[in-house]
C-alpha positions as CSV (number, residue, x, y, z in Angstrom):
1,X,3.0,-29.8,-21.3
2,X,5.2,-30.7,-18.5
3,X,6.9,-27.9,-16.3
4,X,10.9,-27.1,-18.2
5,X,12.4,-27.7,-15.0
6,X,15.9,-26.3,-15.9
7,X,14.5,-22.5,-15.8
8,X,12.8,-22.4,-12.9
9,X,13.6,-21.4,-9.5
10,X,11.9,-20.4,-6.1
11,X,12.7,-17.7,-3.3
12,X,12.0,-18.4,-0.2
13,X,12.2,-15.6,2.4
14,X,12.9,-17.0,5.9
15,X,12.4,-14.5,9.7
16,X,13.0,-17.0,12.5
17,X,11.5,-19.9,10.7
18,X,10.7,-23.0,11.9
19,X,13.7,-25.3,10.7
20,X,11.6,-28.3,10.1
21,X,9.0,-26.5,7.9
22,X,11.7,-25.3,5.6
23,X,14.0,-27.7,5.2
24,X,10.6,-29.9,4.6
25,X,9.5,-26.8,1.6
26,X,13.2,-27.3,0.3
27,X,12.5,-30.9,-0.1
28,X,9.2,-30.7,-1.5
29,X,10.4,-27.7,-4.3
30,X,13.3,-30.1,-5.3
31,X,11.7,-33.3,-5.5
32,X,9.6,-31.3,-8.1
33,X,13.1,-29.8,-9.4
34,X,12.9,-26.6,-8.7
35,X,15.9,-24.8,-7.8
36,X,16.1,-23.1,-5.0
37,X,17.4,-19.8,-3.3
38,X,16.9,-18.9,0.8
39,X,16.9,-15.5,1.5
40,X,16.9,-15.0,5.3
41,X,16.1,-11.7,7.0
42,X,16.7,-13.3,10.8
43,X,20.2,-11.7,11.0
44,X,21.9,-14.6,12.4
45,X,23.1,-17.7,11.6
46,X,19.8,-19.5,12.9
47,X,19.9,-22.7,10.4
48,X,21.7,-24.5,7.8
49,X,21.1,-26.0,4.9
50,X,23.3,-28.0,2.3
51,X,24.7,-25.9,-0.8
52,X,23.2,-28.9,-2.6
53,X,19.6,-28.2,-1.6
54,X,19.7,-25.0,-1.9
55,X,21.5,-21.4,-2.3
56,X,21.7,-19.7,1.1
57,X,21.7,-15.6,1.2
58,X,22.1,-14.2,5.1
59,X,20.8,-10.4,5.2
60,X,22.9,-8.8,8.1
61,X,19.3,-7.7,9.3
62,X,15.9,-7.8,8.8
63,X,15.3,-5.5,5.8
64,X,11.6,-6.6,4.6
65,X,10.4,-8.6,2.8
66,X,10.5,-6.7,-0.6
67,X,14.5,-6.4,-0.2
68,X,14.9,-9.7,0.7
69,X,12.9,-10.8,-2.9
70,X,14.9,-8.4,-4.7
71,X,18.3,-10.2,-3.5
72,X,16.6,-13.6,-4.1
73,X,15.5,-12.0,-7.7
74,X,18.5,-10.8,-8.7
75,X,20.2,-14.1,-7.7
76,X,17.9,-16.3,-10.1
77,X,18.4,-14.1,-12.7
78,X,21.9,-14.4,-12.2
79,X,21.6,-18.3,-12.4
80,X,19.7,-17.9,-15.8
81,X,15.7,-18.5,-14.4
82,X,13.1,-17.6,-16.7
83,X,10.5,-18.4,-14.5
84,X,10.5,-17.8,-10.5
85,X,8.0,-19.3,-7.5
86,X,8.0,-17.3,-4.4
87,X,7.3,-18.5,-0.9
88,X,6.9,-17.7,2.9
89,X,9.3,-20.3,5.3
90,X,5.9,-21.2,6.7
91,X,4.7,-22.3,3.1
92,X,3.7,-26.1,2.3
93,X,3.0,-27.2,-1.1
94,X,1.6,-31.0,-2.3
95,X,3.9,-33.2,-5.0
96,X,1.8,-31.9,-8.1
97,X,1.9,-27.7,-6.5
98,X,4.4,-26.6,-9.2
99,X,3.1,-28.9,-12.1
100,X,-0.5,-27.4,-11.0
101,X,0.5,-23.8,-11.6
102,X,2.1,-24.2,-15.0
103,X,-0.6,-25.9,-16.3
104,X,-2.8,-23.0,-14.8
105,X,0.2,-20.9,-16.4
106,X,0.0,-22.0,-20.3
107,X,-4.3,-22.6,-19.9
108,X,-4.2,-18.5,-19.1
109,X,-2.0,-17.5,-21.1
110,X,-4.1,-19.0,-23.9
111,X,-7.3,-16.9,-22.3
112,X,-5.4,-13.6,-22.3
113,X,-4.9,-10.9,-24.6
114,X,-2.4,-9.3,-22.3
115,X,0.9,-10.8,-21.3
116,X,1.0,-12.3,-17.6
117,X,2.7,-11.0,-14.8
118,X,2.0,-13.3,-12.3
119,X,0.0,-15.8,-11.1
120,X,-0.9,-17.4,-8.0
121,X,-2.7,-20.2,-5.9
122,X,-6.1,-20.0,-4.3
123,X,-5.5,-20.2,-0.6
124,X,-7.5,-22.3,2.2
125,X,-7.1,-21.0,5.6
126,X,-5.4,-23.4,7.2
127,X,-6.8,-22.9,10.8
128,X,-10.3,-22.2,9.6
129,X,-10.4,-24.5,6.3
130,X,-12.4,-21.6,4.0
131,X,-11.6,-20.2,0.9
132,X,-10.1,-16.9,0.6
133,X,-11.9,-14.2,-1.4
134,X,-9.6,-12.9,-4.3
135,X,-10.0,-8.5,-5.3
136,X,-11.0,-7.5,-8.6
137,X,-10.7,-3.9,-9.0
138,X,-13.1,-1.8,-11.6
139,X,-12.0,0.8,-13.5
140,X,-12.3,3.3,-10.4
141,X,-10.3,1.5,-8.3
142,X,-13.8,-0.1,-6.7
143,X,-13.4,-3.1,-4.7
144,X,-14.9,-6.1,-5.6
145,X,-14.1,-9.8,-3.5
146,X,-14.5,-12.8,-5.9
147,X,-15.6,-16.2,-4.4
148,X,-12.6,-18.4,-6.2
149,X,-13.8,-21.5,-4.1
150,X,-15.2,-23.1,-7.3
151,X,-13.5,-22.0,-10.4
152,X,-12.9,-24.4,-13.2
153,X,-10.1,-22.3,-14.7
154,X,-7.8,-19.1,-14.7
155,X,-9.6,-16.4,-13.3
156,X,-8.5,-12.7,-14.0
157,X,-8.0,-10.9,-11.3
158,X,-6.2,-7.4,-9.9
159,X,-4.4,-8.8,-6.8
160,X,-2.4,-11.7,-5.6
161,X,-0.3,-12.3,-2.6
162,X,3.5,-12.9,-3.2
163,X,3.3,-16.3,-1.4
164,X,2.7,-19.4,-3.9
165,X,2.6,-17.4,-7.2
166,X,5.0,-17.8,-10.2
167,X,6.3,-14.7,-11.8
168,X,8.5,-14.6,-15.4
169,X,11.8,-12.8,-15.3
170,X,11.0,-11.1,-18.3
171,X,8.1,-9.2,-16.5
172,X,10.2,-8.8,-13.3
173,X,12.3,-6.9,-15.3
174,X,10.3,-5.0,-17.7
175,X,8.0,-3.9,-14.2
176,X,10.7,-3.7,-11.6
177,X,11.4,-5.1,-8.7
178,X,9.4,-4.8,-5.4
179,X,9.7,-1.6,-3.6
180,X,11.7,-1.7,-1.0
181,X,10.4,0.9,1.0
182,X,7.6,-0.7,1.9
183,X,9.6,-3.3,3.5
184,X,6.3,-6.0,4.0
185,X,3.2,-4.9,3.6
186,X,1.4,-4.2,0.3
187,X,4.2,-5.0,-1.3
188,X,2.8,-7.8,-3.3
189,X,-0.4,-5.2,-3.7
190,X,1.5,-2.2,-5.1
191,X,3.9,-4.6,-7.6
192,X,0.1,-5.7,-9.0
193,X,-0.9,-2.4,-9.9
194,X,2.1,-1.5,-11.3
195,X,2.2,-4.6,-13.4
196,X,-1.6,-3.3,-14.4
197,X,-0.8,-0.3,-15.3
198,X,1.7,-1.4,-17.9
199,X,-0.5,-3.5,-19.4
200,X,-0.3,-7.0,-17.9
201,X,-2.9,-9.2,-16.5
202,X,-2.8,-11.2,-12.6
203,X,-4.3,-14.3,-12.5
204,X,-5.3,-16.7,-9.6
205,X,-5.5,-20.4,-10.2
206,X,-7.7,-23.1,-10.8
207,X,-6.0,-26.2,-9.9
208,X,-3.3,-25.2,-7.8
209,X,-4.1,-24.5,-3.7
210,X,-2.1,-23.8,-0.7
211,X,-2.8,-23.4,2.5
212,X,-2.5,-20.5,4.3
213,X,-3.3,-18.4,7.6
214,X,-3.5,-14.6,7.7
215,X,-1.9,-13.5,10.9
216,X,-1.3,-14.6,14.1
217,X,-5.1,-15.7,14.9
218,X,-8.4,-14.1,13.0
219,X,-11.3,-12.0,14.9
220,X,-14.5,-13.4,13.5
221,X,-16.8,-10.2,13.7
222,X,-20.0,-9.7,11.9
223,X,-19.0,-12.1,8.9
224,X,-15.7,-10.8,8.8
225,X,-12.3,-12.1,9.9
226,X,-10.0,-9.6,11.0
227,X,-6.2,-10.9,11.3
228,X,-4.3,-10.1,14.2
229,X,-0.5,-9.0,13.4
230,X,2.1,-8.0,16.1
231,X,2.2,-4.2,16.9
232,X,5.6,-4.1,14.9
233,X,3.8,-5.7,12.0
234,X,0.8,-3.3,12.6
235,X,2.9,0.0,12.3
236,X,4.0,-1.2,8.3
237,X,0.3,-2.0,7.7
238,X,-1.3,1.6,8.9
239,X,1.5,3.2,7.3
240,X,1.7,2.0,3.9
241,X,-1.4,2.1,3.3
242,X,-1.2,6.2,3.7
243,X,2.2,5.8,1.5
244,X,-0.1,4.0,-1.2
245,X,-2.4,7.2,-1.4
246,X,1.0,8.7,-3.0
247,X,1.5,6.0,-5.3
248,X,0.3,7.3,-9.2
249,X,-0.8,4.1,-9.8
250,X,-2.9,2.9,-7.4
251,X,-6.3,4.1,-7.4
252,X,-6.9,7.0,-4.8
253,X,-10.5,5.0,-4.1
254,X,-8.3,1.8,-3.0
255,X,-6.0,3.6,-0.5
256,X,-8.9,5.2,0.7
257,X,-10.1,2.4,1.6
258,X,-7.1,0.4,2.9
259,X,-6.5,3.5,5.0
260,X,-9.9,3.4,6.8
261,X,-10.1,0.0,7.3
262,X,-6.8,-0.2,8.8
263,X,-7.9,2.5,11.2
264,X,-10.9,0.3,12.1
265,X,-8.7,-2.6,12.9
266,X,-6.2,-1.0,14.9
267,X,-9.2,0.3,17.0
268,X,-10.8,-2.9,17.5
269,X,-7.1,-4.4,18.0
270,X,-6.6,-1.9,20.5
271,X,-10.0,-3.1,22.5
272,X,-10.0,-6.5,22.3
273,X,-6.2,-7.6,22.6
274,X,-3.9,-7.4,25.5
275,X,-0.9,-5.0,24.3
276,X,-3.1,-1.8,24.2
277,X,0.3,0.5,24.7
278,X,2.6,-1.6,22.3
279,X,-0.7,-1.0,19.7
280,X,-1.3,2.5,21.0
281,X,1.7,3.5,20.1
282,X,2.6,1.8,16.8
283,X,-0.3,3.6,16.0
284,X,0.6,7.1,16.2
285,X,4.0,6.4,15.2
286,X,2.5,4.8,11.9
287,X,0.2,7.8,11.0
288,X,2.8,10.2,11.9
289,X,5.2,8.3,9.2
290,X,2.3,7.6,6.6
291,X,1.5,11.2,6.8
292,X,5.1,12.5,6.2
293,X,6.0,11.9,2.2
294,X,8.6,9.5,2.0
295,X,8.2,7.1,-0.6
């Protein structure tokens, strides 16, 4: 069944973006008619865009990613969107992207007995050209990475990022909207969970793929790849994932985790990259927040 093009909108948040990536996203959402809404956390009046492209909303300053969703939310909703696609100013997309993921929509909606919160692309790095593993979570909170290079349909999964996937209104506002004070990261993590805990499945796609890159560059160490954020981005990631520890329902064995292997990457950010002070002391300032309750 083709996409119902007249409910469907997109948010895209922008911070500094490159102009001619947008404005070539904007094109690419509404030559597939999809409505769209800019939310930009720069501050400034950085860009332009025609009213007839798309709806423009200027934060005064940054105020996160999560915030800047909410405002894009609650504008689509206002418009009368059932259905909303959200996106990073960096994001590309090919002509059949949206068609893609509501096929992959209706295909696992038909495989679920629980009603879908979300679902989203499978990513290729787009500097390293591999597949990105996707979590499954057991029922302690154990984490399990899925190899979602080959899947021939809708695959249930426990987490998504925010980038790419397709959320209903209706679960946006039977789940809530994304917490704000986490301002960017594991926001898309925690909004999962709390969609899981009320009874809704995440899935990833089977036909639909973007690509994406984690990070400023990756640190290929011992089959791994660890991402390498600013030391402003840094201090959100070491921080929230003390402030998810706190969070009823994410499981304690999960934050546990995210905690220490947060602390392993700062330490091997702090050795390897230039910065050491800015890193150093993002570092203690992000313990000393995560350890202080409030969220």
């Amino acid at each position: 069944m083709p996409l119902p093009t007249d409910s469907f909108f997109s948010v895209i948040v922008t911070y500094h973006p490159d102009i001619n990536n947008l404005l070539r996203l904007v094109k690419q959402l509404s030559a597939q008619n999809i409505k769209v809404i800019i939310v930009d956390n720069t501050g400034k009046d950085t860009f332009t865009v025609s009213e007839n492209d798309a709806i423009l909303i200027r934060l005064t300053e940054n105020l996160g990613i999560a915030a800047a969703q909410n405002y894009g939310i609650q504008r689509a909703i206002d418009n009368h969107a059932n259905y909303i696609f959200f996106f990073d100013h960096d994001s590309t997309i090919d002509p059949m992207y949206t068609e893609q993921m509501w096929q992959d929509w209706q295909q696992a909606s038909l495989l679920s007995s629980k009603p879908i919160a979300a679902i989203g692309p499978r990513f290729i790095d787009s500097r390293h050209h591999f597949f990105y593993k996707i979590i499954k979570l057991n029922a302690k909170g154990i984490h399990n990475k899925i190899n979602v290079s080959n899947i021939q349909s809708p695959l249930e999964v426990s987490l998504i990022i925010s980038s790419g996937s397709l959320i209903p209104v209706s679960a946006l506002q039977d789940i809530g909207l994304m917490k704000e004070a986490l301002f960017i990261d594991y926001v898309d993590t925690e909004w999962c969970l709390r969609a899981s805990a009320k009874g809704y499945a995440i899935f990833v796609a089977s036909q639909a793929v973007m690509q994406h890159a984690i990070g400023d560059k990756i640190i290929p160490l011992f089959g791994f790849h660890i991402p390498v954020h600013s030391a402003f981005r840094r201090y959100f990631r070491i921080r929230n994932a003390f402030w998810l520890a706190r969070i009823p329902h994410v499981p304690k064995l999960l934050a546990w985790r995210e905690i220490i292997i947060t602390q392993l990457q700062q330490i091997i950010l702090i050795v390897v990259e230039k910065d050491k002070r800015a890193n150093l002391q993002s570092w203690w300032r992000a313990i000393r927040d995560g350890l202080q309750k409030r969220i």
